[in-house]
N, C-alpha and C positions, 0 to 999 in steps of 0.2 A: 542616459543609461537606465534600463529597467532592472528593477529588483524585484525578488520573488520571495515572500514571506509565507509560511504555513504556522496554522492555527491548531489548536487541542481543545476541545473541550472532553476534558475526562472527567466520564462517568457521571454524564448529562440524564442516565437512568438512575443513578444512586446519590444521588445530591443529598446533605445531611443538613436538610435545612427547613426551617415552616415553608409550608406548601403554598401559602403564600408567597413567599420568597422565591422560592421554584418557580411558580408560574410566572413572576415577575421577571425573571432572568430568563427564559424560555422565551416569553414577550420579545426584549431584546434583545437575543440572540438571533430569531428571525425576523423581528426587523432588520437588523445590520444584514443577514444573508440575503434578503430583497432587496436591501439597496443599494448593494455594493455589487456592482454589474461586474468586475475584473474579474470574480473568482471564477477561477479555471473550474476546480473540479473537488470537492469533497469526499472525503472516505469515511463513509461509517461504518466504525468498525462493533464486529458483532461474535461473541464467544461460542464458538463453532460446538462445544459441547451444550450451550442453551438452545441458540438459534432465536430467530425475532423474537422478542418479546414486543405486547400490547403498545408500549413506548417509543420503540423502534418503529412499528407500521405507523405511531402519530409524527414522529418524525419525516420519514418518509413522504405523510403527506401534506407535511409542510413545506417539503424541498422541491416538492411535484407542483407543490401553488407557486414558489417561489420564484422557480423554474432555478433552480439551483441544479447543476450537473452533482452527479451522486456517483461512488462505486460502491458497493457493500466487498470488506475484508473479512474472511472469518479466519478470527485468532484461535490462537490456542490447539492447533490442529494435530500436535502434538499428544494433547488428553486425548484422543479418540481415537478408535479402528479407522482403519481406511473404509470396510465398508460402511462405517456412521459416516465419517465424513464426505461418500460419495452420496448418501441419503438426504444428509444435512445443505448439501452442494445441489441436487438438485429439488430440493422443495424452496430454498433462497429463492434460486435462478426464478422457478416457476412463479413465488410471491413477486418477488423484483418486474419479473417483466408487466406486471400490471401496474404500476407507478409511471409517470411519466418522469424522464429525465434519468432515471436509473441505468449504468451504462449494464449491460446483458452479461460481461462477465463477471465472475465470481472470483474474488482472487482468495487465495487461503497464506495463512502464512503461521508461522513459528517463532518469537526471538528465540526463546530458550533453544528450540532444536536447530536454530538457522535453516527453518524451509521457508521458501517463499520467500523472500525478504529480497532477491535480484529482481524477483518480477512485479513485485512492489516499489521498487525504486525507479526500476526502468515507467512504472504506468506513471509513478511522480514526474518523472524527467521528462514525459514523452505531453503529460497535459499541463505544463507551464513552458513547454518549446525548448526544451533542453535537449531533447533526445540526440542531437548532432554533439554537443558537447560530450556526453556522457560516450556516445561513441567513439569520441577522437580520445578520451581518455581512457577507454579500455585497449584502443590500439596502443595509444603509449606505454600501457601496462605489459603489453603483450612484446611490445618491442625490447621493456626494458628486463621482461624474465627472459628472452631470446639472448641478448647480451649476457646474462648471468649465465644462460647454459651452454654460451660459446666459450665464456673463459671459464667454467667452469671443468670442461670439456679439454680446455686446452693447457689447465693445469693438471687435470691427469696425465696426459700427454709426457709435461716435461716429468713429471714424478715417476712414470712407470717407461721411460725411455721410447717409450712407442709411438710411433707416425704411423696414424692408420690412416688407410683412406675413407671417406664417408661414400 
């Protein structure tokens, strides 16, 4: 049976720690991402009202040696105009495609406002081989509000005396 584990490193820019310590943990965190050949696909994610910081492009090119599959997410798309965030969307795109391994779309997303977050699950689902799963459960979902709207349908019915026809 294969399992499928996902990782965090939050806030591998803001680390509260001697810079020693930073670069010692940085060390091995790209170590382990060169040596662990399984890993599908990485998100790094990046605050859509910042956009790269210097940190980010050294990452970048450490993922690009590592040959580590990358998407870049930008958060928080919520703080900004849509036209910052189509500005912001494409100077990413434009940096990203010069890294190697970097996949060429740009996803954006929100918690707080819930944007983006279907097309963020679905890209999870879809680069650990899930994506048949995820679809058989969204038919089931869709099956099981179908049922709710038939007998929902079919208790108005008996309440208001009426046999309509559909």
């Amino acid at each position: 049976v294969s399992t499928q584990s996902t990782g965090d490193m939050p806030g591998y820019g803001f680390a509260k720690a001697p810079p020693s310590v930073v670069e010692y943990m940085s060390s091995l965190i790209y170590t382990y991402l060169r040596v662990r050949r399984n890993i599908r696909k990485l998100y790094l994610l990046i605050d859509s009202s910042i956009g790269l910081q210097k940190n980010d492009l050294e990452t970048m090119n450490k993922l690009s040696d590592s040959q580590v599959p990358y998407q870049i997410v930008l958060t928080k798309v919520d703080n900004i105009t849509s036209n910052q965030l189509g500005l912001m969307c494409s100077k990413t795109k434009r940096t990203a495609s010069e890294y190697f391994g970097c996949h060429p779309d740009i996803l954006r997303c929100s918690s707080v406002a819930k944007i983006g977050l279907d097309e963020l699950k679905a890209s999870i689902f879809q680069s650990v081989g899930l994506e048949k799963l995820r679809k058989r459960r969204l038919r089931a979902d869709e099956m099981q509000i179908r049922a709710i709207l038939e007998r929902t349908y079919k208790n108005y019915q008996q309440t208001t005396g009426k046999q309509q026809r559909r």
